[in-house]
N, C-alpha and C positions, 0 to 999 in steps of 0.2 A: 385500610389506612392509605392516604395519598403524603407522597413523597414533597418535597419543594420542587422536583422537576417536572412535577405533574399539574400543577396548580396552574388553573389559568388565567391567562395573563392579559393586562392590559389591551385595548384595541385601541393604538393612537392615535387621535384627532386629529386635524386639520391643525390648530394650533401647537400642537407637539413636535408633529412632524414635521413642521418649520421650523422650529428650536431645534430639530434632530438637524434641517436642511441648513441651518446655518452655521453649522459647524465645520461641515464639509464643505460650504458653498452650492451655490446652483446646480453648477453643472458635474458634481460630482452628488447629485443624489437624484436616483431614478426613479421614477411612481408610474410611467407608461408603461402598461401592461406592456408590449409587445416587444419595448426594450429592456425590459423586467426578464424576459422568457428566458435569456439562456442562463441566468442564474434558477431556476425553480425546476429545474429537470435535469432527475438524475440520467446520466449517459445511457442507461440500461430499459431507461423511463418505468422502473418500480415507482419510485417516487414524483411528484410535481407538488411542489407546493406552492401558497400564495404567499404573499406580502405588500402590505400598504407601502412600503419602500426598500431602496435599496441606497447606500451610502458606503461612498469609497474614500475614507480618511487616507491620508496619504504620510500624517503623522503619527509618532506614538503617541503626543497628547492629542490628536485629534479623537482615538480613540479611547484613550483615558478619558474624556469631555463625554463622548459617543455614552461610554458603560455608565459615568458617575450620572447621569440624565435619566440613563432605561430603566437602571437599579431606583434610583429616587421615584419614578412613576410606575414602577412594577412592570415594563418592557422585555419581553423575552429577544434575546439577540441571537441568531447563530451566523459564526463567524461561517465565511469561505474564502477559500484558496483557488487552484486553478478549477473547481468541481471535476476532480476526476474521481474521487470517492465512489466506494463500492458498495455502501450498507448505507449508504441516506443518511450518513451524522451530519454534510453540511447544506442539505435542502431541508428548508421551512414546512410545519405543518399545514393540512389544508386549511386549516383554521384561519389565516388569515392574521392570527392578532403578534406573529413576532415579526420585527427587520433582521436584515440583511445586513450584517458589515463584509464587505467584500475586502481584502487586503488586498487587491489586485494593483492597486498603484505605491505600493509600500517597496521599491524596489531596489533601494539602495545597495551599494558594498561599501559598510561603513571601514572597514578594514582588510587589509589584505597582508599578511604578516608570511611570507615564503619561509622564513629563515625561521620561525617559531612553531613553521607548519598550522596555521590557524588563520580562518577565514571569518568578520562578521559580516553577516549580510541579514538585510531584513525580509521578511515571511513573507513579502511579494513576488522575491525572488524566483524565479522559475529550475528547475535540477539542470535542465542545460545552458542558462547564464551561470552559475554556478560552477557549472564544469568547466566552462569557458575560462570561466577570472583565474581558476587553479590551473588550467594549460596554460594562460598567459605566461605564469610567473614560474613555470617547468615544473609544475604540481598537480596532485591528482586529488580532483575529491570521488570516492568510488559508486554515491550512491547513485544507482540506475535502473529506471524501470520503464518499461514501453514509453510511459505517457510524460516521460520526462522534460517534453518542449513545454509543457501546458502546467505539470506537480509543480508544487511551491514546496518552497521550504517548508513555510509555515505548517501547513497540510500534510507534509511527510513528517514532520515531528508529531504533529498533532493526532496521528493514526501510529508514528513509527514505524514507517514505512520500511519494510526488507530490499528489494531489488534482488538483482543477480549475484552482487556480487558479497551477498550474506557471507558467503564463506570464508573468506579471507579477511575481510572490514566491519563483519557485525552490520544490524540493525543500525537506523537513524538515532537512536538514544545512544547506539557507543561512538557515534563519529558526533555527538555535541558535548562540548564543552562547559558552554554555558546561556543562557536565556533570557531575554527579557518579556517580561508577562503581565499586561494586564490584569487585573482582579475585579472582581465584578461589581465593585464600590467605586472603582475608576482608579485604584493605584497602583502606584507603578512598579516593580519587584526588579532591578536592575541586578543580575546574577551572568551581565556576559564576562566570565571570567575565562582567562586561555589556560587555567591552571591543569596539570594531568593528577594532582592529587591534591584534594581538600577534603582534609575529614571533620570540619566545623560544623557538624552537628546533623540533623538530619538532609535527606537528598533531594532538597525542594526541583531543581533538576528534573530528575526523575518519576516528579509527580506530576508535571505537568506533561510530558513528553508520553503521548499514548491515551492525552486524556480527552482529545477530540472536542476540546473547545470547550468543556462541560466545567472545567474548574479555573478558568484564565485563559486570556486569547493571548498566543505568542505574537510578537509581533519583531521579535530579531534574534538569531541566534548567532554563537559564537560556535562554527564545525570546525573539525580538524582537516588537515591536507596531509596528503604522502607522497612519499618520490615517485613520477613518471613512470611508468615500466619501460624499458626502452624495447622492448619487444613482448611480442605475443602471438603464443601458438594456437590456432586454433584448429576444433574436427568434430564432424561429426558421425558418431559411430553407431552401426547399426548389430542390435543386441537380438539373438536371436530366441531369447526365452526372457520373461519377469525376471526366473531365477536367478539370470546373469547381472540384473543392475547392480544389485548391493555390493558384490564378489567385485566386479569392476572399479565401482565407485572406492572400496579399500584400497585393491590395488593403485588407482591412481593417488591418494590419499599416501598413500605409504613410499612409492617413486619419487613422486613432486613434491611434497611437504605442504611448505607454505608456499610453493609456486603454482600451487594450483587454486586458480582465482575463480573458477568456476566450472560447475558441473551439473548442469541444468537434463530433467529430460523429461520426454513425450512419448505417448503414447502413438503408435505407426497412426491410427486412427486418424490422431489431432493432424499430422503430418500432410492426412491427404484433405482433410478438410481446409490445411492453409494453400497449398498448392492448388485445390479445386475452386476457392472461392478470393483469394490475395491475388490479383493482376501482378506479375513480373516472379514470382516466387516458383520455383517448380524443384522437383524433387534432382537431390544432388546424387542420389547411389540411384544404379540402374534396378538393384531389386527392392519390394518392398520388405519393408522388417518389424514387426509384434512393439517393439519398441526402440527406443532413440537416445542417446547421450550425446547432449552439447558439452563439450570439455574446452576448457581454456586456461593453458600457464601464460605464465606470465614471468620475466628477469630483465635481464643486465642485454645489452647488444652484444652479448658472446655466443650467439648460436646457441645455448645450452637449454633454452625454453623448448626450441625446435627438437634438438635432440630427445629433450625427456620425449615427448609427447610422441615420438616416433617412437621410441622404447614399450614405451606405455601401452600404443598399438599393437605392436609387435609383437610383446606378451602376452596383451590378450588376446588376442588373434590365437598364439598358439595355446592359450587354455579354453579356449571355444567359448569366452565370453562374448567374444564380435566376432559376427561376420566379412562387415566390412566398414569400409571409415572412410571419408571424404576431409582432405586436410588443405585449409584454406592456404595458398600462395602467395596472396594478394590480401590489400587492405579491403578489397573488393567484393573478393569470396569471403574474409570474413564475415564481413558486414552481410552477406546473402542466406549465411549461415545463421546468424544471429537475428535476424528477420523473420525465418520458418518459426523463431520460438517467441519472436516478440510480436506475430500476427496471432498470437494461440484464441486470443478475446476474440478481436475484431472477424475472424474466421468462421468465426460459431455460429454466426447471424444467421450467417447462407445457410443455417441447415433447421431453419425454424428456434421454438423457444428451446434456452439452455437456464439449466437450475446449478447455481453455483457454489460450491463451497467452500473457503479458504482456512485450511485446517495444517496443525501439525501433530506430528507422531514420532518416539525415536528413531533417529534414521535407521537401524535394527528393524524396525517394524513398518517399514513402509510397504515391500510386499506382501504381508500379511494384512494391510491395510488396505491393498487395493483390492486382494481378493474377498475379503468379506464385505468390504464397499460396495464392490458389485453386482454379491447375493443381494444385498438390501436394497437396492436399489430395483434391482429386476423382480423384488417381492413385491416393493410400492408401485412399480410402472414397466410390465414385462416389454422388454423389446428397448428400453429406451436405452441411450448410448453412451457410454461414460466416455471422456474424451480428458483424463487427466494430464497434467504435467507441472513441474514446479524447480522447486531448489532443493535438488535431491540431499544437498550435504547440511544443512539446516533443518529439516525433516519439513518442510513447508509444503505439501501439497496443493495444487488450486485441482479440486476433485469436483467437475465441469461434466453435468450431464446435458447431452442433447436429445429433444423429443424424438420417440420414434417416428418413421419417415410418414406412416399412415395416421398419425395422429395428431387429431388439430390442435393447434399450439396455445392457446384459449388453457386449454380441458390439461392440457401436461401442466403450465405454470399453475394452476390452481391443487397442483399437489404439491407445491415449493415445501412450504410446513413440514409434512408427511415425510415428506423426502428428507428435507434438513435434519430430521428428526430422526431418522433412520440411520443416518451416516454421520451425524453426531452420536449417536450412542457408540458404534462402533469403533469412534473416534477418542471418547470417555474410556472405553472398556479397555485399551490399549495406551491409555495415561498420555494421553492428548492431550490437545487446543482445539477450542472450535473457529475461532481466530487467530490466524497466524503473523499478519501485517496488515491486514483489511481494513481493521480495529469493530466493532460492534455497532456503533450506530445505533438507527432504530432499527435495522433488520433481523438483527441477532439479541434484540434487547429483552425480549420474555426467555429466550435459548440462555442466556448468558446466566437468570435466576435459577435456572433449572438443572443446568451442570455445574454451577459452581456453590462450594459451601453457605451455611444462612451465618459462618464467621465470616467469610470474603464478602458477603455480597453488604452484610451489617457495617463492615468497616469502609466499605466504598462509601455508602450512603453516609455515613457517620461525617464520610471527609467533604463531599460533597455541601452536603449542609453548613459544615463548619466556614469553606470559601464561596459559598453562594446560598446564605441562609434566604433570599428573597426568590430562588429558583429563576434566572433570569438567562442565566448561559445555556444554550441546548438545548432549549426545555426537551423533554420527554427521550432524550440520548442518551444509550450507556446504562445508568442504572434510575428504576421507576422502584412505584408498590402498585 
């Protein structure tokens, strides 16, 4: 039985695509292959897709015009953001027959509300203009991830994207308020409300946010702000057994409270793969260590962030959690510190192909995770290198294999499956995710049938159909038959 996301779909004409071109205007719709290219490839280049065009509305009815045109002629759309996506939900099939809505000029800040704590801005927006407008007005928006000069809004809602700083501000779903969403008929769903509590009936919210374009293209959201931290401590400490992460990670949990804004770590491995192959990055403790905790509080200009965090050492230090810890001085060193963990992707390249996994587990069971992760792994491909690291305090792993060194990189990625499928079960068996903030895409989209129930997977499609009965959004993302 094929689904509505499966059907395929129109291939538009020459005539169409001038009704598509004239919506946006000329020079906001692209058909040159060459200028086409850097929308059709994912970063990772798993995916390249084609497309008769690409088109940059710049309004919300531009795109409401865009849907209500594709839906009427059976046109499959997928939206994209800044493409920094990691499962292919916002590159096109090779088929050729869907567009491109790129939101890349949608970049307004229709609102800035300091005093209400409440930002709207629309889905073009990038995570670091965003953090910008909230430092302007002495507010914090927290969401942060490596690729934040380039992630949209849109795109971090749209996957719900986690960052670093999961720990203390939640996922991109609890820092939105509210949404505005196209629907696949072309109308308009106006939900930017700044409210922190509305229980008027279901959580439409919530149903869009995570759903990677498959059920409505966001096109503005209404996020929250928080007060500045006026200081921040940062270190990085070096963990001379597995054993010691969890035991640590409570400790500082139980010291800090809610002043501990993040608690990020790596495997010694990943460490030297960023120093080995990242220009300017070099290791901060003179010896190496099995593993690594990026720790950062955060308070008030009372010294008291610094203190905890010396405490914190201190203790563990003297219960033989750490060996040693590197505690940043400077806005300088922090920033040097927080680059070994935000080089962890771009690192890997240097060492041939890497097979990726973005999963989570209770944070209880994370070292139990990595060590059965890493029988399975050296069952599917002896020798090869697991190189994890994540957000220890949300249980988010990114569980990152790289080929081994005599092994050609071709012959490893063609076990991707095999592999994924091996460290997803052991991911299941331990009351997991196999996606953590990634979101599913088409990478994990037969994985996604396979670990979750035929009531989850029946009620997805159910919804799916009901807001895109002509399968136009995504085609073939998220959930298939």
């Amino acid at each position: 039985m094929t689904s509505s996301s499966d059907r395929s779909k129109k291939m538009p004409d020459a005539g169409l695509i001038a009704r598509f071109t004239a919506i946006v205007g000329a020079n906001n719709a692209i058909t040159d292959a060459g200028e086409q290219a850097p929308h059709l490839r994912e970063w990772r280049d798993l995916y390249v897709g084609r497309t008769p065009l690409i088109v940059k509305p710049r309004t919300t009815d531009e795109v409401s015009r865009i849907l209500a045109l594709a839906n009427a002629e059976g046109v499959g759309v997928v939206a994209q953001g800044g493409n920094t996506g990691l499962v292919g939900g916002q590159i096109p099939s090779e088929s050729g027959t869907e567009i491109v809505l790129s939101l890349a000029r949608m970049t307004r800040i229709r609102d800035l509300d300091p005093a209400g704590g409440t930002m709207t801005v629309e889905a073009g927006v990038t995570l670091a203009a965003a953090q910008e407008a909230a430092r302007s007005v002495g507010r914090l928006f927290p969401l942060s991830l490596a690729s934040e000069g380039s992630a949209t809004i849109g795109g971090c809602l749209a996957t719900n994207a986690g960052g670093v700083a999961v720990l203390a501000y939640g996922t991109a779903r609890a820092l939105t308020s509210g949404l505005e969403v196209v629907l696949a008929d072309g109308s308009v769903w106006d939900g930017l409300r700044a409210l922190k509590k509305d229980n008027t009936g279901y959580d439409l919210r919530d149903l869009f946010v995570g759903s990677e374009g498959t059920l409505g293209i966001i096109t503005a959201a209404t996020i929250r702000l928080f007060p500045q931290p006026a200081e921040r401590a940062t270190a990085l400490a070096a963990l001379p057994t597995l054993d010691s992460l969890l035991p640590f990670f409570q400790l500082a949990e139980a010291q800090a409270g809610q002043a501990l804004t993040a608690f990020e770590f790596m495997s010694g491995r990943l460490v030297d793969f960023v120093t080995r192959h990242i220009p300017g990055t070099r290791r901060p403790l003179a010896d190496e260590a099995p593993w690594y905790a990026l720790v950062e509080i955060s308070g008030a200009a009372d010294g008291r962030a610094t203190s905890l965090l010396d405490g914190l050492l201190a203790d563990a230090v003297a219960a033989g959690l750490v060996t040693d810890a590197a505690v940043a001085t400077s806005l300088q060193q922090a920033a040097d510190l927080w680059r070994l963990r935000e080089s962890a992707s771009e690192a890997q390249k240097g060492e041939g192909g890497s097979i990726k996994h973005d999963i989570s587990v209770p944070v209880g069971r994370i070292p139990e995770f990595l060590i059965k992760a890493s029988d399975a792994v050296q069952r599917v491909s002896p020798g090869a290198r697991p190189v994890p690291f994540g957000h220890f305090g949300d249980g988010n792993v990114h569980y990152n294999v790289s080929q081994p060194p005599e092994m050609a990189r071709e012959a490893f990625l063609a076990l991707w499956d095999e592999m994924a499928r091996a460290v997803h079960d052991v991911v299941v068996s331990l009351g997991g995710s196999i996606s953590a903030e990634h979101g599913i895409g088409r990478l994990k989209r037969e994985e996604l049938v396979r670990v979750k129930s035929a009531v989850e997977i029946d009620l997805m499609r159910r919804i799916k159909d009901a807001l895109d009965p002509k399968g136009i959004l995504n085609p073939g993302k998220v959930v298939s038959r």
